[in-house]
FILUMSE-958956 format. One record per atom (N, C-alpha, C, CB): residue in three letters; x, y, z. Coordinates in steps of 0.2 Angstrom, whole numbers, plus 5000, padded with zeros to 4 digits. Glycine has a CB too. Layout:
<sites>
ALAXYZ...
</sites>
This chain:
<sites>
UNK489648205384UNK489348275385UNK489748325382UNK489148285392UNK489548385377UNK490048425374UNK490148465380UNK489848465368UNK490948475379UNK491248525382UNK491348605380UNK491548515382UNK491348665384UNK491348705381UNK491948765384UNK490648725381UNK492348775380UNK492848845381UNK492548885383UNK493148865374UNK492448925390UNK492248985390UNK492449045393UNK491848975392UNK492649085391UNK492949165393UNK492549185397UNK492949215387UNK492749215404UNK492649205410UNK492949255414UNK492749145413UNK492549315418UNK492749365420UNK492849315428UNK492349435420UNK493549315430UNK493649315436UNK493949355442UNK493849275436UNK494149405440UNK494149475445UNK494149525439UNK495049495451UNK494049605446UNK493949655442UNK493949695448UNK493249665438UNK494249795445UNK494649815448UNK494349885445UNK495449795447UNK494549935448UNK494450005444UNK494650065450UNK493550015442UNK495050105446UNK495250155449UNK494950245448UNK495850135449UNK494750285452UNK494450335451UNK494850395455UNK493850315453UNK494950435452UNK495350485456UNK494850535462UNK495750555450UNK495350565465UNK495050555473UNK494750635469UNK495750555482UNK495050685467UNK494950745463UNK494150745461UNK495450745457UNK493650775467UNK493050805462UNK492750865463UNK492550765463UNK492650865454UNK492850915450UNK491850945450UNK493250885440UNK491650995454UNK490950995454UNK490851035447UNK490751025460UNK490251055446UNK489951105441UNK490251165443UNK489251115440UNK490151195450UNK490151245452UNK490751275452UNK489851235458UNK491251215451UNK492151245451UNK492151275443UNK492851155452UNK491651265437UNK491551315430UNK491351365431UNK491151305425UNK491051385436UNK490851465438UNK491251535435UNK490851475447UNK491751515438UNK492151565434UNK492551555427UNK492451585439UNK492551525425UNK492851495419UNK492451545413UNK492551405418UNK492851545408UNK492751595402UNK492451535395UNK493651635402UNK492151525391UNK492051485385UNK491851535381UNK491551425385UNK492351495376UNK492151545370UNK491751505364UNK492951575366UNK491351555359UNK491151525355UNK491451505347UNK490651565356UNK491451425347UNK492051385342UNK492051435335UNK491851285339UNK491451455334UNK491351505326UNK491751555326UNK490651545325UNK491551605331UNK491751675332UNK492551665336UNK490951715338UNK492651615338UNK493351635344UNK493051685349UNK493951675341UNK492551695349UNK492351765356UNK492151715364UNK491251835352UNK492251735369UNK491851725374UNK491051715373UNK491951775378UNK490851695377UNK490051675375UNK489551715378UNK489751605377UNK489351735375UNK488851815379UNK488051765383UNK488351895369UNK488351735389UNK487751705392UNK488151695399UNK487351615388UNK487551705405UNK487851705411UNK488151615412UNK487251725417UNK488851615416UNK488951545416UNK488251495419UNK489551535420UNK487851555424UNK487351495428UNK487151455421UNK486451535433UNK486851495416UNK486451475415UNK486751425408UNK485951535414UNK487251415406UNK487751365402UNK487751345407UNK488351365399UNK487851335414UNK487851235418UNK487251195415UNK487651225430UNK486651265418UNK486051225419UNK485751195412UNK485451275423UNK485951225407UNK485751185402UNK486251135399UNK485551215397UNK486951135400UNK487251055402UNK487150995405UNK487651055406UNK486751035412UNK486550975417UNK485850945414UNK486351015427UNK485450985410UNK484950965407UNK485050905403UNK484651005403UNK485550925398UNK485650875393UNK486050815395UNK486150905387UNK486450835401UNK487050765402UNK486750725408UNK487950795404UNK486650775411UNK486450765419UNK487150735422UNK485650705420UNK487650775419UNK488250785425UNK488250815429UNK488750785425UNK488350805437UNK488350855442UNK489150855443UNK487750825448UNK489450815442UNK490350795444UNK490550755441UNK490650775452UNK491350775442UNK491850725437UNK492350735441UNK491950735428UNK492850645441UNK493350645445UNK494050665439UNK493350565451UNK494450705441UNK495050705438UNK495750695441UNK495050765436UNK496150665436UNK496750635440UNK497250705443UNK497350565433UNK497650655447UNK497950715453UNK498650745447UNK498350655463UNK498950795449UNK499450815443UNK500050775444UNK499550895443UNK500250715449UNK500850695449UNK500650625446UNK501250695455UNK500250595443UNK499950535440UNK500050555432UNK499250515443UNK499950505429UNK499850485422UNK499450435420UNK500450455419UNK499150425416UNK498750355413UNK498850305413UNK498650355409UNK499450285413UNK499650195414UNK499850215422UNK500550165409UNK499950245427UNK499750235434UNK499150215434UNK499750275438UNK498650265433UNK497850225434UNK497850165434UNK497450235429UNK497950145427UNK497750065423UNK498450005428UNK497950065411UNK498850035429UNK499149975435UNK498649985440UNK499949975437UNK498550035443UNK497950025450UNK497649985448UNK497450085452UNK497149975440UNK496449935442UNK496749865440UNK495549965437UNK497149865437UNK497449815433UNK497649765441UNK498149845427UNK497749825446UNK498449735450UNK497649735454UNK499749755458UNK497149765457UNK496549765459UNK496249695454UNK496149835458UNK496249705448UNK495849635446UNK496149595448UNK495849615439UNK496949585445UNK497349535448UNK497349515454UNK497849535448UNK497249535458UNK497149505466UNK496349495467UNK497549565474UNK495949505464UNK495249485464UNK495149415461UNK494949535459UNK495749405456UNK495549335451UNK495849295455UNK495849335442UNK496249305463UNK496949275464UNK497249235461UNK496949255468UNK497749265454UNK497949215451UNK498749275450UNK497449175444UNK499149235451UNK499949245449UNK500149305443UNK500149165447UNK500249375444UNK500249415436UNK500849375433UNK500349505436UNK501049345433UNK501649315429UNK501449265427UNK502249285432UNK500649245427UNK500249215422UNK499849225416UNK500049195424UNK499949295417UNK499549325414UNK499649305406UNK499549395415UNK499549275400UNK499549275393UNK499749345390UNK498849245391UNK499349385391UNK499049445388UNK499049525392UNK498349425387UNK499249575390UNK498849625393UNK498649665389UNK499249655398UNK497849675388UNK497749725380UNK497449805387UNK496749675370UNK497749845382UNK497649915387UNK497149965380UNK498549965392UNK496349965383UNK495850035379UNK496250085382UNK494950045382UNK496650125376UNK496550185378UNK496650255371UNK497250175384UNK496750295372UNK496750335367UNK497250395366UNK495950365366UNK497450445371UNK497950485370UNK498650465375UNK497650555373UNK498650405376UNK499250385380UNK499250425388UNK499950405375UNK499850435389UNK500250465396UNK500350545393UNK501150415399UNK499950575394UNK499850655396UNK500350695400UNK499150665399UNK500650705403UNK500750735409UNK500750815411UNK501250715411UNK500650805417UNK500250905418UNK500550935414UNK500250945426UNK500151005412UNK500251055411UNK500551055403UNK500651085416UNK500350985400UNK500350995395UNK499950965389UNK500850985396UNK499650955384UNK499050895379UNK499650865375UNK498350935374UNK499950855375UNK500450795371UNK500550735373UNK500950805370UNK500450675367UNK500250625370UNK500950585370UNK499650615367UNK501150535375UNK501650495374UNK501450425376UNK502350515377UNK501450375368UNK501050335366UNK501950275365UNK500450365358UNK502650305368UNK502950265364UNK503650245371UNK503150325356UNK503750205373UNK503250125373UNK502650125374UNK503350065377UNK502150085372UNK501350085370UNK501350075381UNK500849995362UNK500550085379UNK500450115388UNK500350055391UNK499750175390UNK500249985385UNK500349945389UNK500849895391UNK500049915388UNK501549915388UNK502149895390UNK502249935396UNK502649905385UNK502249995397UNK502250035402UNK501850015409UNK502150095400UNK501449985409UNK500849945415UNK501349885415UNK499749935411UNK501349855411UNK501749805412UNK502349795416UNK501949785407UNK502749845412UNK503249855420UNK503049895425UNK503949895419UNK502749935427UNK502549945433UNK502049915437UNK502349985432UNK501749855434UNK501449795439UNK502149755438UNK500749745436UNK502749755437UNK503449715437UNK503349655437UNK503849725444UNK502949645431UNK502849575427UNK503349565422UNK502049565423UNK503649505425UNK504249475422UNK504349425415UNK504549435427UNK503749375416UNK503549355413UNK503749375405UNK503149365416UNK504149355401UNK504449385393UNK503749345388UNK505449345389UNK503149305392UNK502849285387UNK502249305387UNK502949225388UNK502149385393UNK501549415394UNK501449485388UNK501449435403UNK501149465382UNK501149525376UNK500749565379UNK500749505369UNK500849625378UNK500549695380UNK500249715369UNK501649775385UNK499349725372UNK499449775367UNK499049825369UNK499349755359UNK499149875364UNK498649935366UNK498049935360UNK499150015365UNK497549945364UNK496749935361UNK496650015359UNK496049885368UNK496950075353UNK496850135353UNK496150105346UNK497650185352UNK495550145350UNK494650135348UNK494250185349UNK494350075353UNK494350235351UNK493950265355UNK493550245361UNK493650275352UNK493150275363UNK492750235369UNK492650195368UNK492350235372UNK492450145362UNK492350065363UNK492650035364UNK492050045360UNK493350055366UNK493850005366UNK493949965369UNK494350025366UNK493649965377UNK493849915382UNK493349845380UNK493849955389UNK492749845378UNK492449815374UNK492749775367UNK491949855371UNK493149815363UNK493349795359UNK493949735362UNK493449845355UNK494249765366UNK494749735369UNK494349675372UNK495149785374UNK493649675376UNK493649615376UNK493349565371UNK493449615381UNK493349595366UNK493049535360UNK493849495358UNK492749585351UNK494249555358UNK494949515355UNK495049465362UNK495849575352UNK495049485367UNK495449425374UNK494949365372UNK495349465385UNK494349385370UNK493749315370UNK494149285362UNK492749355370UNK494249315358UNK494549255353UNK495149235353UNK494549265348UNK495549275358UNK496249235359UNK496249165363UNK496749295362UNK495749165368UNK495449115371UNK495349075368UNK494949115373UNK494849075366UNK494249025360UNK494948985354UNK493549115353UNK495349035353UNK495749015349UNK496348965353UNK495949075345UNK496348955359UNK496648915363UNK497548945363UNK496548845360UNK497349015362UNK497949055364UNK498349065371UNK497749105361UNK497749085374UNK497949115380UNK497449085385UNK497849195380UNK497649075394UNK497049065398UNK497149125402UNK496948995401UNK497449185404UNK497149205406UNK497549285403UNK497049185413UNK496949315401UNK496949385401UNK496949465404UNK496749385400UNK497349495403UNK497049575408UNK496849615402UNK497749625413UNK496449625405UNK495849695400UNK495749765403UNK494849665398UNK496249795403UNK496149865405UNK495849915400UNK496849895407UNK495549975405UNK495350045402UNK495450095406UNK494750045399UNK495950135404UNK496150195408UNK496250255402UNK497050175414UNK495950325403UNK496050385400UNK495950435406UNK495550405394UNK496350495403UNK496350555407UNK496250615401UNK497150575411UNK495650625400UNK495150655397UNK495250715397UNK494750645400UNK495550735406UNK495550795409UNK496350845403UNK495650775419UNK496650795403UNK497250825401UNK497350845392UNK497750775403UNK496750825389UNK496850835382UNK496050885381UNK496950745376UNK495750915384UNK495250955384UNK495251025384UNK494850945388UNK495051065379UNK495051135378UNK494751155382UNK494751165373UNK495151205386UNK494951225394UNK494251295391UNK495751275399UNK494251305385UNK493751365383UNK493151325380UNK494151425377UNK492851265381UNK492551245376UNK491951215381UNK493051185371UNK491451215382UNK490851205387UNK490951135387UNK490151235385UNK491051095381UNK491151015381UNK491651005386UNK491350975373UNK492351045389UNK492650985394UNK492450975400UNK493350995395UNK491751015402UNK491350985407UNK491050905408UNK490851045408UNK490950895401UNK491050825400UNK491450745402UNK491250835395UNK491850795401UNK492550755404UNK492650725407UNK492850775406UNK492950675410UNK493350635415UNK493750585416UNK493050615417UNK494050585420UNK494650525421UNK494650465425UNK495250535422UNK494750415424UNK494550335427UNK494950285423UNK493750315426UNK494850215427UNK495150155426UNK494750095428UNK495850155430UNK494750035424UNK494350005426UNK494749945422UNK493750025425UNK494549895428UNK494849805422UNK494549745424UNK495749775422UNK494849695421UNK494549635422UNK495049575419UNK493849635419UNK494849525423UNK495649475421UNK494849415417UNK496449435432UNK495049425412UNK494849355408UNK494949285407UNK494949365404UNK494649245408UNK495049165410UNK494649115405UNK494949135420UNK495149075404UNK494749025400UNK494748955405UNK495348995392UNK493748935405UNK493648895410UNK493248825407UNK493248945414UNK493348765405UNK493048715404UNK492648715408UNK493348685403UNK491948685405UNK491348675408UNK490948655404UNK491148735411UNK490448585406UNK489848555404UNK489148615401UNK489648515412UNK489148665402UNK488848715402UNK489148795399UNK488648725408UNK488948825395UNK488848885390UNK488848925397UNK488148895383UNK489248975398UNK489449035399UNK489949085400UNK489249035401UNK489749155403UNK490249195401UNK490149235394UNK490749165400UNK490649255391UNK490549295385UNK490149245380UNK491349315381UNK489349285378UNK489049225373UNK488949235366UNK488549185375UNK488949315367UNK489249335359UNK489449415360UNK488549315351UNK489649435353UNK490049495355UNK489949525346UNK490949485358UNK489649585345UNK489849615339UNK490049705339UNK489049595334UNK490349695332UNK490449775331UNK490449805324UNK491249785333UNK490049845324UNK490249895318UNK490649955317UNK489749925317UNK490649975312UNK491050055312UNK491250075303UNK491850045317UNK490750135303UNK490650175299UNK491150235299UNK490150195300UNK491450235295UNK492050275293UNK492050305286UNK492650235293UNK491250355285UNK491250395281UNK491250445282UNK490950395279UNK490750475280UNK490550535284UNK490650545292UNK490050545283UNK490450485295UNK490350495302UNK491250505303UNK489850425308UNK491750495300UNK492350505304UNK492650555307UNK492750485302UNK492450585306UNK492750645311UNK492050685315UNK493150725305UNK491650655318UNK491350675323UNK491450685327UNK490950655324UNK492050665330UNK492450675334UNK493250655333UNK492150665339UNK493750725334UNK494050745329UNK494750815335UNK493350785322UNK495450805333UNK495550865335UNK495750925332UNK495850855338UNK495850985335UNK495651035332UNK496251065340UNK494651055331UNK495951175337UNK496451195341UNK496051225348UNK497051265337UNK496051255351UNK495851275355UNK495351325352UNK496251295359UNK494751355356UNK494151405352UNK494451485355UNK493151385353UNK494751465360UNK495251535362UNK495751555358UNK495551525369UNK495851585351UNK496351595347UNK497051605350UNK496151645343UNK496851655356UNK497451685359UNK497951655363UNK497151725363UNK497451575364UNK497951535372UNK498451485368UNK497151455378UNK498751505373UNK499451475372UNK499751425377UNK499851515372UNK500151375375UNK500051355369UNK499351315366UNK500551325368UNK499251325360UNK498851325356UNK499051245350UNK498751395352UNK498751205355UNK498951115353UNK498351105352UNK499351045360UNK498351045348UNK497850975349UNK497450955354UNK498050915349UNK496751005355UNK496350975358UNK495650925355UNK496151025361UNK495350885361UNK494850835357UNK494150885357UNK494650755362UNK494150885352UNK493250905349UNK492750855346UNK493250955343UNK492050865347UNK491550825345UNK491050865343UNK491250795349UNK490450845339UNK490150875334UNK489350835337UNK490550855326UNK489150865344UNK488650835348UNK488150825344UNK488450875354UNK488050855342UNK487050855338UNK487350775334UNK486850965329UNK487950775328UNK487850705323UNK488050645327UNK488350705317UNK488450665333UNK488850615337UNK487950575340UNK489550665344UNK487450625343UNK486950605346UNK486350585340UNK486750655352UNK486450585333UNK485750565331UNK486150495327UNK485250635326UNK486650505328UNK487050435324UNK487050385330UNK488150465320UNK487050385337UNK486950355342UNK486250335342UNK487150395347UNK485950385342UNK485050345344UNK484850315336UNK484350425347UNK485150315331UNK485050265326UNK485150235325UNK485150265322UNK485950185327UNK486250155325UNK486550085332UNK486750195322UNK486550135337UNK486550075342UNK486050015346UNK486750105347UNK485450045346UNK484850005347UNK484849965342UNK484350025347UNK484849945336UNK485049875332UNK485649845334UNK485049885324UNK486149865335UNK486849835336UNK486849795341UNK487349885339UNK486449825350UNK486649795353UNK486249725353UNK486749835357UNK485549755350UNK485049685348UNK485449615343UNK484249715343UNK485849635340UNK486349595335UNK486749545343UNK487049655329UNK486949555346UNK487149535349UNK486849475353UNK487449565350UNK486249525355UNK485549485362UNK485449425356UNK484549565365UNK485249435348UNK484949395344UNK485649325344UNK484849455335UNK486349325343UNK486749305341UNK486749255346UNK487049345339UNK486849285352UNK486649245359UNK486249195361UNK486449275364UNK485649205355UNK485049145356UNK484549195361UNK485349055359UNK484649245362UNK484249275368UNK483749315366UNK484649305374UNK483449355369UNK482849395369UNK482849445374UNK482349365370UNK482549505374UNK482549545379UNK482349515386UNK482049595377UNK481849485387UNK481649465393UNK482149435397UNK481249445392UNK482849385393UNK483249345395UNK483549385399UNK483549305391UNK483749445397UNK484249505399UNK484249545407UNK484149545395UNK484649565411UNK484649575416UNK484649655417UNK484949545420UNK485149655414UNK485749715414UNK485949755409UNK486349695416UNK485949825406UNK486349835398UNK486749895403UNK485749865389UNK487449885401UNK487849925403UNK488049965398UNK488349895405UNK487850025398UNK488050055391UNK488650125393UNK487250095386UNK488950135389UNK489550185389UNK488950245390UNK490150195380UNK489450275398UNK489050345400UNK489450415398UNK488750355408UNK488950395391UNK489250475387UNK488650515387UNK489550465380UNK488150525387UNK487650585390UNK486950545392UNK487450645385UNK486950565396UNK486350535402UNK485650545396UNK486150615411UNK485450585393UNK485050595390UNK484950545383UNK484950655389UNK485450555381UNK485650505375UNK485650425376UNK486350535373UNK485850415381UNK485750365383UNK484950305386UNK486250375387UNK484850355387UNK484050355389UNK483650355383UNK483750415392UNK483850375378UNK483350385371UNK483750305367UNK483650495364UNK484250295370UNK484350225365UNK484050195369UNK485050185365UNK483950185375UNK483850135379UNK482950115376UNK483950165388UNK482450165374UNK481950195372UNK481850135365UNK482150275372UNK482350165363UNK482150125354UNK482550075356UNK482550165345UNK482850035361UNK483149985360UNK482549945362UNK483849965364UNK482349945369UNK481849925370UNK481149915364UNK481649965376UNK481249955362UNK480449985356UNK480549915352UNK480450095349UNK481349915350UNK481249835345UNK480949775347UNK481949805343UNK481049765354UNK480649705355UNK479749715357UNK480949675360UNK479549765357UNK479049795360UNK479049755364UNK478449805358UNK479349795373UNK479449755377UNK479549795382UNK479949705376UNK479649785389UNK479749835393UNK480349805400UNK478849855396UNK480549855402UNK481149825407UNK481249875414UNK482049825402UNK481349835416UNK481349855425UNK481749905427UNK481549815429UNK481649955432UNK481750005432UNK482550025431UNK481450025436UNK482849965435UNK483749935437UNK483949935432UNK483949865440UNK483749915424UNK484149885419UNK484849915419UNK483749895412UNK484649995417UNK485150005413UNK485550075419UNK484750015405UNK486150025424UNK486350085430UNK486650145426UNK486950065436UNK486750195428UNK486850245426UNK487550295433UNK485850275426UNK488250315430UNK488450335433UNK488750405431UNK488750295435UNK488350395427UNK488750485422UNK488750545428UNK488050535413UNK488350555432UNK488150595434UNK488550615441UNK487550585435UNK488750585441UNK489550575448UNK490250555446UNK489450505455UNK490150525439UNK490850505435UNK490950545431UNK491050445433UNK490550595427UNK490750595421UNK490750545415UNK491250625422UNK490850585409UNK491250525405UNK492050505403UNK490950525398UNK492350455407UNK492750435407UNK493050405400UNK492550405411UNK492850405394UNK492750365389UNK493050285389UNK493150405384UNK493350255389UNK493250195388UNK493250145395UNK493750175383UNK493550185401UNK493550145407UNK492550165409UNK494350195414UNK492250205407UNK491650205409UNK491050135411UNK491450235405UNK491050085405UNK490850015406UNK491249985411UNK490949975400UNK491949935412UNK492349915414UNK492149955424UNK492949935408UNK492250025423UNK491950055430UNK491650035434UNK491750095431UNK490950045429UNK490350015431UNK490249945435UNK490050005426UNK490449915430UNK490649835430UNK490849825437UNK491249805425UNK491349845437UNK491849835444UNK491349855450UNK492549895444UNK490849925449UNK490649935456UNK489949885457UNK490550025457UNK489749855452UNK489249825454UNK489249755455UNK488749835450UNK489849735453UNK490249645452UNK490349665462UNK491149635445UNK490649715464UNK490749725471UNK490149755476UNK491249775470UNK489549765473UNK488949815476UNK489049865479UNK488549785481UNK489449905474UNK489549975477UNK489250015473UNK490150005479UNK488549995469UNK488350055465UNK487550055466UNK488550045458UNK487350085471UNK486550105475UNK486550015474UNK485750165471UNK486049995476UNK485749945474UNK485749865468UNK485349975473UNK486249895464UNK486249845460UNK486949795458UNK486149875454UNK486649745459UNK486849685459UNK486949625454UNK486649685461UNK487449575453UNK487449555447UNK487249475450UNK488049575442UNK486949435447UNK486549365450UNK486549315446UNK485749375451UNK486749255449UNK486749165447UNK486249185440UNK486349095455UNK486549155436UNK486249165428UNK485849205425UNK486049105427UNK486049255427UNK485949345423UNK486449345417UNK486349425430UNK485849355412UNK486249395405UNK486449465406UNK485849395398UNK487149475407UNK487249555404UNK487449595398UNK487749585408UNK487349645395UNK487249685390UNK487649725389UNK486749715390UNK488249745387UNK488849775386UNK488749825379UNK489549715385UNK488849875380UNK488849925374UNK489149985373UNK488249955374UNK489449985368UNK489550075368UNK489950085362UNK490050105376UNK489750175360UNK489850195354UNK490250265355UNK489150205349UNK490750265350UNK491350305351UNK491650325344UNK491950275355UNK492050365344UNK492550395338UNK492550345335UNK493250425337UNK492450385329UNK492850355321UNK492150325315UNK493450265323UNK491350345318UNK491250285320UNK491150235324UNK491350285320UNK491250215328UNK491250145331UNK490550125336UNK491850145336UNK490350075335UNK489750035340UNK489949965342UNK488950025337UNK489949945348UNK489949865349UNK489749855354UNK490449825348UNK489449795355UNK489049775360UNK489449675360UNK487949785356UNK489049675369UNK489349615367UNK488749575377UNK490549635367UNK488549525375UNK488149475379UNK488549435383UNK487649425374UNK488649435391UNK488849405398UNK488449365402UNK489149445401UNK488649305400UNK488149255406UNK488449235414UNK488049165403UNK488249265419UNK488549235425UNK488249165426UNK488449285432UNK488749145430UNK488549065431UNK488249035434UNK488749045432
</sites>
């Protein structure tokens, strides 16, 4: 009887700051318009309410000001670890999604150097000289991406057990003048990866990625503040919503069907699509044309939705999710004895990937 190598989530973790950030706390906030540098001649009510239209974010949690980003990701990181219960001094691997490093208040500069996943590493005081740390810098697709590479380091009979973190603080590299850092958010989320023999295919059962680095590369991009005046006047993250969203609803619905295809599966096999929550509405319009490819239809649960009380977190958003529903802490949904799940998300540079999870 063939055997099979399979990559295998066996704990998962995530951490969320206690800090929530409502709409109502932009009330008095000032945005200026990115053309002009001027303030925006519109009452703030009425910039939420057409935020909340488009995003449908009502809150976002931000980290406390004595924390950093590799605190986060050791929170969700030693959470996986005692979930998987397995020894972190076994760990093979630690790949950390992340994108501006360790921030610290009151300032947007990033410190990327030792990478942030040597820094998680010693702060879970893993001794271990044979547990490699790397950093997965992707944009939001990273923690995805990160798990395509733990799934071939596997497969390749490298490693058997993995940590796959995703932690950003969002909050700390955002133009305070810019209507987009209501967007925003910060989080952590992980999962420990294990290589499991078994008579039976499952677990990771296929994974793909694209990325277009033409034109689309600076859709999101940094720039200075649209307040000319504020000081200091650093590197903040900007996006280019309108291309970021019609390059999303074009390009991701085939992507993630490349993968459902690659799996041997079909819509109907499918339980779950977890997609990066980077606007409620936008995500809804893939969900739309993804479905339309199979002319098919799916249950109301498919696809949970947490933008709306998290924000976007950028690459811990999937990995979050994961965590609260692998636990059932997210309304009603649940993950079940041989459920295909649907992993997705698109981010800078560029980037879409998707990737198909069989529970057992």
């Amino acid at each position: 009887m063939k055997k099979y190598l399979n990559s295998v989530i066996t704990g998962s973790g995530h951490f969320l700051p206690k800090n929530v950030v409502k709409n109502s706390d932009f009330l008095n906030k000032v945005f200026y318009d990115g053309t002009t540098g001027k303030p925006l001649d519109r009452p703030m009510e009425d910039i939420i309410d057409k935020f909340v239209a488009i995003t449908e974010i009502e809150e976002r949690r931000w980290i406390d000001n004595d924390m950093v980003n590799s605190d986060m990701g050791k929170i969700a990181g030693e959470k996986a670890i005692e979930d998987a219960g397995i020894d972190k001094n076994d760990l093979d691997y630690i790949i950390v999604a992340q994108n501006f490093g360790d921030v610290a208040y009151g300032t947007n500069k990033t410190d990327i150097m030792p990478s942030i996943s040597s820094k998680i590493k010693h702060k879970m005081d893993i001794r271990n000289s044979s547990c490699i740390p790397y950093d997965m810098l992707y944009g939001c697709p990273g923690w995805i991406e990160g798990m395509r590479m733990a799934d071939q380091f596997i497969q390749a009979g490298l490693a058997k057990n993995i940590l796959v973190i995703a932690t950003e603080t969002l909050s700390r590299i955002i133009d305070p003048f810019d209507r987009d850092s209501m967007i925003f958010a910060d989080g952590a989320g992980a999962v420990v990866l294990s290589a499991k023999e078994s008579d039976e295919k499952y677990g990771i059962l296929a994974h793909n990625t694209i990325s277009d680095n033409n034109e689309e590369l600076n859709y999101l991009y940094n720039d200075k503040s649209f307040n000319p005046d504020y000081q200091p006047n650093n590197s903040f993250m900007r996006m280019i919503g309108r291309k970021i969203y019609e390059y999303a609803l074009t390009k991701v619905p085939a992507a993630i069907k490349l993968s459902i295809d690659d799996a041997g599966l079909h819509l109907d096999d499918t339980s779950k699509l977890l997609i990066h929550q980077a606007n409620g509405k936008m995500d809804e319009q893939i969900l739309k044309r993804f479905v339309r490819l199979y002319k098919g239809k799916v249950a109301d649960d498919y696809m949970p939705m947490t933008i709306a009380k998290f924000g976007n977190s950028s690459v811990a958003t999937v990995p979050t999710m994961f965590d609260l529903i692998n636990k059932k802490q997210l309304d009603n949904h649940e993950f079940n004895s041989g459920d295909n799940i649907v992993f997705a998300s698109v981010g800078a540079g560029m980037t879409i990937n998707s990737m198909v999870y069989k529970f057992k």
